[in-house]
MARBA-3410 file (N, C-alpha, C, O; in Angstrom, 1 decimal):
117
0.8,-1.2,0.0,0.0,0.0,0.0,0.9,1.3,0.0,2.1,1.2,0.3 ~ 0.3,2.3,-0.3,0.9,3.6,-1.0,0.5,4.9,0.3,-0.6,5.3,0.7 ~ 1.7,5.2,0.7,1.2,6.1,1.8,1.1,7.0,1.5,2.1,7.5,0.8 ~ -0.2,7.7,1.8,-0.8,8.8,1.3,-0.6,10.2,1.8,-0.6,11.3,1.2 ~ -0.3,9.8,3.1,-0.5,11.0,4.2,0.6,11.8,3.9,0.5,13.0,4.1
1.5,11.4,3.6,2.4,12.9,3.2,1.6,13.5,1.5,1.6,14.7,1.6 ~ 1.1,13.1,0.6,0.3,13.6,-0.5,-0.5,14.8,0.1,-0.7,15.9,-0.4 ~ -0.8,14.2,1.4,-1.7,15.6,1.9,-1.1,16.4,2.4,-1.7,17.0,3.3 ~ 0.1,16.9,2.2,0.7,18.0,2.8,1.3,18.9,1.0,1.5,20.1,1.0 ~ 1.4,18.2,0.2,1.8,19.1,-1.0,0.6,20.4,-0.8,-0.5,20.2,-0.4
1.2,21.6,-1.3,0.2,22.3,-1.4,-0.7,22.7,-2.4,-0.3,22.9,-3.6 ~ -2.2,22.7,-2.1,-3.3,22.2,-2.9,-4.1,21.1,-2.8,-5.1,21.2,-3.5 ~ -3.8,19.9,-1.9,-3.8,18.9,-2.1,-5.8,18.5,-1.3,-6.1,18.5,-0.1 ~ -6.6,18.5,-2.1,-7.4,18.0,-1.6,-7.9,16.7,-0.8,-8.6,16.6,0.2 ~ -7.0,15.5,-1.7,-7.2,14.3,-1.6,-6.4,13.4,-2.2,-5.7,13.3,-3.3
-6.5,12.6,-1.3,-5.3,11.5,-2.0,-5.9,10.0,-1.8,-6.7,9.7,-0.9 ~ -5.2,9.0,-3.0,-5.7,7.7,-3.0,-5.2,6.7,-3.9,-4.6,7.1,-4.9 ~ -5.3,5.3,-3.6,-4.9,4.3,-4.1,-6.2,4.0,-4.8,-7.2,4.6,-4.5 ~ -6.1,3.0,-5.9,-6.9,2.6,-6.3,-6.1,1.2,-7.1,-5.0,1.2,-7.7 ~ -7.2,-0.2,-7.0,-6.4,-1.2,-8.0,-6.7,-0.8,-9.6,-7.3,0.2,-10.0
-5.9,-1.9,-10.4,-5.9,-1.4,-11.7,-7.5,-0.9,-12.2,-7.7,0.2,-12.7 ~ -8.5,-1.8,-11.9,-9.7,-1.7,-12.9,-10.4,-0.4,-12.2,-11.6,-0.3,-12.6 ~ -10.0,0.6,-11.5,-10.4,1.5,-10.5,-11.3,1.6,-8.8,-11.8,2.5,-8.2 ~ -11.2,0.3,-8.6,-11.5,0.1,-7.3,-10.9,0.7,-6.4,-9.7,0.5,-6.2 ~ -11.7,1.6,-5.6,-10.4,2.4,-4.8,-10.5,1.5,-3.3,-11.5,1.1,-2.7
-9.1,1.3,-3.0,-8.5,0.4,-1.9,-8.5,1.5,-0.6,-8.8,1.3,0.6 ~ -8.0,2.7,-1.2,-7.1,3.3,0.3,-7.7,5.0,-0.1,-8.3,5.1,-1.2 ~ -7.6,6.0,0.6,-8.2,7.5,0.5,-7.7,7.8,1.6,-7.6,7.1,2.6 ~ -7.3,9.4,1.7,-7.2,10.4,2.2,-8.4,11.6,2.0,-8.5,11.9,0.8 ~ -8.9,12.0,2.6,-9.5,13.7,2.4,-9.0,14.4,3.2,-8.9,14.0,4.4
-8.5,15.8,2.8,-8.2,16.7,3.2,-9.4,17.7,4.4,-10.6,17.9,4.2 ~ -8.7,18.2,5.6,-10.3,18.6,6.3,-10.5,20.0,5.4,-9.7,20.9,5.0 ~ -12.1,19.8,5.4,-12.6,21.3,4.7,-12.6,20.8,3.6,-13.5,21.5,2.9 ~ -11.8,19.4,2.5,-12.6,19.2,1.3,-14.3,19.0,1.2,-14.9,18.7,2.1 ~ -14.8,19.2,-0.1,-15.9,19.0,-0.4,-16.1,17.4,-1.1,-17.0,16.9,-1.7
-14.7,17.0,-0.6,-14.9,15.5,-1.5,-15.0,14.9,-1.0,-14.5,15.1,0.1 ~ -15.7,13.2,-1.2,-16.2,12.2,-0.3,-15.2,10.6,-0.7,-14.1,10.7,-1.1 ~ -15.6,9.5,-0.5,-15.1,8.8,-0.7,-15.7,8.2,-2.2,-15.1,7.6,-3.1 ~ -17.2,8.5,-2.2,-17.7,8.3,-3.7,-17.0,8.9,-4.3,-16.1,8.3,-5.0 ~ -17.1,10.3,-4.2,-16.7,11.0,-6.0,-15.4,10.4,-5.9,-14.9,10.4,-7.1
-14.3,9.9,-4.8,-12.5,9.6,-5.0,-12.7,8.1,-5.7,-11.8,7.5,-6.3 ~ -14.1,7.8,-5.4,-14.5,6.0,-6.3,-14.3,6.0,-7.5,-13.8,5.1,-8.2 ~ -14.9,7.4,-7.7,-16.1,7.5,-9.7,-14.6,8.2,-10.8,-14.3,8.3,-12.0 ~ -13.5,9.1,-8.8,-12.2,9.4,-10.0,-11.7,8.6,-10.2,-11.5,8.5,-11.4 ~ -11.3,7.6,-9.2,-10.2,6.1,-9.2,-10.7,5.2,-10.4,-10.0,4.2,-10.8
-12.1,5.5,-11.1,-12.3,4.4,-12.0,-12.3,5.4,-13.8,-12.1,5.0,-14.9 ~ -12.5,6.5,-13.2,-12.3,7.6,-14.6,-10.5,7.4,-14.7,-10.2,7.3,-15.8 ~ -9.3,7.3,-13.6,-8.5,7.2,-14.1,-7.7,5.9,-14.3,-6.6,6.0,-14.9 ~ -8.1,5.0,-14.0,-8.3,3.8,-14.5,-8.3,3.5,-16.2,-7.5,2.9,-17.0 ~ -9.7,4.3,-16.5,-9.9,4.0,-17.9,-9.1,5.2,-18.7,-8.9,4.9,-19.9
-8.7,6.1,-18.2,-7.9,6.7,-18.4,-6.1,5.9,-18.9,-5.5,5.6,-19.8 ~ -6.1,5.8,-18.1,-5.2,5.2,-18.3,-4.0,4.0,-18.8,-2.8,3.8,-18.9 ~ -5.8,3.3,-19.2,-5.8,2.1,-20.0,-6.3,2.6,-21.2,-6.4,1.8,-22.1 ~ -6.6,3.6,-21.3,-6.4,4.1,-22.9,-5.1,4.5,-23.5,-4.8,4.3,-24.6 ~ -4.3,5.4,-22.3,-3.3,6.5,-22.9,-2.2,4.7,-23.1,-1.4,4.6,-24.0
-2.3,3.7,-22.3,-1.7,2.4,-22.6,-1.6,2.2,-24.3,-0.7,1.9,-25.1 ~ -2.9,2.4,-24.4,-3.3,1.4,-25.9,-2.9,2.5,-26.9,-2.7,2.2,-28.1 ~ -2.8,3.8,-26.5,-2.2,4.7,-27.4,-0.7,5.0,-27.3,-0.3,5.9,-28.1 ~ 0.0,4.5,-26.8,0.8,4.8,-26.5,1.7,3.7,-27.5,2.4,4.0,-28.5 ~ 1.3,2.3,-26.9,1.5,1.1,-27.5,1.2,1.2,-29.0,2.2,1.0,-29.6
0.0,1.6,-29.8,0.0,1.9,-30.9,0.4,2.9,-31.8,0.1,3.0,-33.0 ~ 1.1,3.7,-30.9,1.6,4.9,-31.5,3.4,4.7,-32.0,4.0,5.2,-33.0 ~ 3.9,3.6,-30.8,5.2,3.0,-31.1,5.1,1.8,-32.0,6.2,1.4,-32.4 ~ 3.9,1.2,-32.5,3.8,-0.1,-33.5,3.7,0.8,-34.8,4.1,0.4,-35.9 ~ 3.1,2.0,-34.7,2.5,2.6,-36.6,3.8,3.6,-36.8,4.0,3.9,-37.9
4.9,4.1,-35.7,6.1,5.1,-36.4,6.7,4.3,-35.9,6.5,3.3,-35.2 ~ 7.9,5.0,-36.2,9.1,4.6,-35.8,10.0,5.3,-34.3,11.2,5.3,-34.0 ~ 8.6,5.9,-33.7,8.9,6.4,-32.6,9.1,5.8,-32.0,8.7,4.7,-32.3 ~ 10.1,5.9,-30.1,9.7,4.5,-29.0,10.0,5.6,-27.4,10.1,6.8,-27.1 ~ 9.9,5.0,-27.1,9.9,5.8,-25.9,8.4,6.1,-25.2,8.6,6.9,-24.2
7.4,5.8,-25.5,6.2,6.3,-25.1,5.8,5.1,-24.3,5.9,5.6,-23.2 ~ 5.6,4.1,-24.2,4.8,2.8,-23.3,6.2,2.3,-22.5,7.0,1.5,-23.1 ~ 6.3,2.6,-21.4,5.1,2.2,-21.0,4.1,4.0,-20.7,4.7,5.0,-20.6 ~ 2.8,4.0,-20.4,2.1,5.2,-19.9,2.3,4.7,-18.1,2.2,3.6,-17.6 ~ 2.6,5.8,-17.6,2.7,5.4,-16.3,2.0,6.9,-15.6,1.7,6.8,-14.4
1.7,7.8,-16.2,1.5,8.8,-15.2,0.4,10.1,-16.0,0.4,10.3,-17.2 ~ -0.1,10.5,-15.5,-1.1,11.8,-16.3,-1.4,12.7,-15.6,-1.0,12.6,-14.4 ~ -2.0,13.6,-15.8,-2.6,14.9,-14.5,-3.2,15.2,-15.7,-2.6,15.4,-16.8 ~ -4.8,15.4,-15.4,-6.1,15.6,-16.1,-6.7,17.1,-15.2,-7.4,17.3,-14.3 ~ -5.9,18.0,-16.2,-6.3,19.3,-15.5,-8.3,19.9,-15.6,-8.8,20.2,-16.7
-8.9,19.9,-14.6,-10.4,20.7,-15.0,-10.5,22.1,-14.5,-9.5,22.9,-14.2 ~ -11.7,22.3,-14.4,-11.4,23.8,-14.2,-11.5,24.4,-13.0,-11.3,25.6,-12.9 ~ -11.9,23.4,-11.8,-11.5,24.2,-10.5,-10.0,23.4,-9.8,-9.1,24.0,-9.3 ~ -10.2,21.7,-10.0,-9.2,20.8,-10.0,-8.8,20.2,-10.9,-9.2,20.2,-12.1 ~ -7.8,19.4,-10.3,-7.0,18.2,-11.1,-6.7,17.1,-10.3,-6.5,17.0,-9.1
-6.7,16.3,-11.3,-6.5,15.0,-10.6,-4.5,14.2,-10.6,-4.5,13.7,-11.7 ~ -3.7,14.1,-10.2,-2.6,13.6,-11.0,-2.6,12.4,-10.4,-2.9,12.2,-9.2 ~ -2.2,11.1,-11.5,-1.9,9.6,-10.8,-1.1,9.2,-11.3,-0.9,9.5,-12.4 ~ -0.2,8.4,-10.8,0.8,7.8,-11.5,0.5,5.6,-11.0,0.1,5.0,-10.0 ~ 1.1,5.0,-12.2,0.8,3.3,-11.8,1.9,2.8,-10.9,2.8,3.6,-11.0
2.0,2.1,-10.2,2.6,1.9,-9.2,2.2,0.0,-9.4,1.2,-0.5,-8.7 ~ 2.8,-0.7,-10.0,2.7,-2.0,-10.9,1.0,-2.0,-11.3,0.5,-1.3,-12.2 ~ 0.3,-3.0,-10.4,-1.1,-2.7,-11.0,-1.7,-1.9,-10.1,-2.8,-2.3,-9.8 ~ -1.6,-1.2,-9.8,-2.2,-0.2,-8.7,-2.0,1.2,-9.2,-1.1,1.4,-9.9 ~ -3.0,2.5,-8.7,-2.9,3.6,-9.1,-2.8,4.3,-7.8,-3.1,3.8,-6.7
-2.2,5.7,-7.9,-1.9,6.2,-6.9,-2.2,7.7,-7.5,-1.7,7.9,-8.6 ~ -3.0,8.6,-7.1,-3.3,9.8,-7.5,-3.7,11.1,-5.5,-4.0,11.1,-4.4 ~ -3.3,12.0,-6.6,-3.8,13.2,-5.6,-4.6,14.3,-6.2,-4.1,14.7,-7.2 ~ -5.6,14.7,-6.0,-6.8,15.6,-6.4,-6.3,16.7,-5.7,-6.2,16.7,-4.5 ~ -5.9,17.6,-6.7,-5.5,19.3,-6.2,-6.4,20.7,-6.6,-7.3,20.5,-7.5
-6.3,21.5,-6.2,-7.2,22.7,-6.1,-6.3,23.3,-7.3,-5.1,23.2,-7.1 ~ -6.8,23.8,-8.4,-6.0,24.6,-9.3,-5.2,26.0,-8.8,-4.1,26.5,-9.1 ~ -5.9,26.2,-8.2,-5.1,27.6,-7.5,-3.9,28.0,-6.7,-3.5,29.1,-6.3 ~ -3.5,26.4,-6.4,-2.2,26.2,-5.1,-1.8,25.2,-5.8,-0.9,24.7,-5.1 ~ -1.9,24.2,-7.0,-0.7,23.3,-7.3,0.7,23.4,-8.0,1.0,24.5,-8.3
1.5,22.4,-8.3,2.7,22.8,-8.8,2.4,21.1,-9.2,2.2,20.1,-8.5 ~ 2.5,21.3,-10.4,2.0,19.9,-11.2,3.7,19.3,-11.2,3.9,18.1,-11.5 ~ 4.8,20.2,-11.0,6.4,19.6,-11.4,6.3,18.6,-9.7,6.5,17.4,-9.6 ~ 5.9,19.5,-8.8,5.9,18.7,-6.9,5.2,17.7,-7.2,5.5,16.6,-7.0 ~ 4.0,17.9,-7.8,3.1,16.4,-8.2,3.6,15.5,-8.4,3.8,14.6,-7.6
3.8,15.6,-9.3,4.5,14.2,-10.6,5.4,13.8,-9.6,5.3,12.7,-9.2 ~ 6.4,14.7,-9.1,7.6,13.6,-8.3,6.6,12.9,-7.2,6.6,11.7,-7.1 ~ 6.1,13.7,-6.5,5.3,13.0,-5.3,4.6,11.6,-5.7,4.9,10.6,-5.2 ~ 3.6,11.7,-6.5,2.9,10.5,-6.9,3.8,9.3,-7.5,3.6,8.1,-7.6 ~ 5.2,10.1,-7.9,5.8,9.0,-8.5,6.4,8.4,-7.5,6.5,7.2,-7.8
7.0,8.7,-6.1,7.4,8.4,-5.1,6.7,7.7,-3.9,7.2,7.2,-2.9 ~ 5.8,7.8,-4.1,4.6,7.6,-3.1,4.1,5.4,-3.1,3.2,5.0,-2.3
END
């Protein structure tokens, strides 16, 4: 399991969570004063799931039609919206993501954090 509780100290950090591959979320953090619950960290953990298993299949097919390489494996994304974002990175078959407030993140502290986590 993926320890969360420092995720909740980056600044911005609403929420943090594990989730298995198919988006089952295993483990959560909420931040006090978010408005987020363990549903909506369910319905993100399975949005980036599928997420993820797409940017896979693109990634993979994008190295089989050029002569490009370097792209698959996909291991990581941050899906910017317009009050938050979500960033996750795979962690073998497991996801690990933190839901930040757009107004206080630093998507470079992200990426390393989720990638470390």
């Amino acid at each position: 399991m993926a320890n969360l509780d420092p995720l909740l100290g980056i600044p911005g950090a609403l929420a943090a969570f594990e989730a298995g591959g198919n988006g089952d979320l295993l483990d959560h953090r909420i931040h006090d004063g978010s408005n987020l619950s363990a549903e909506i960290l369910g319905l993100v953990a399975h949005m980036c799931a599928a997420n993820m298993s797409i940017a896979t299949m693109q990634t993979r097919g994008w190295e089989m039609m050029s002569d490009m390489h370097g792209f698959d494996p996909a291991n990581q994304f941050t899906l910017i919206g317009f009050d938050c974002s979500v960033t996750v990175a795979t962690r073998g078959e497991r996801l690990v993501g933190v839901v930040t407030d757009n107004d206080t993140q630093d998507l470079d502290v992200l990426s390393k954090a989720v990638a470390e986590a």
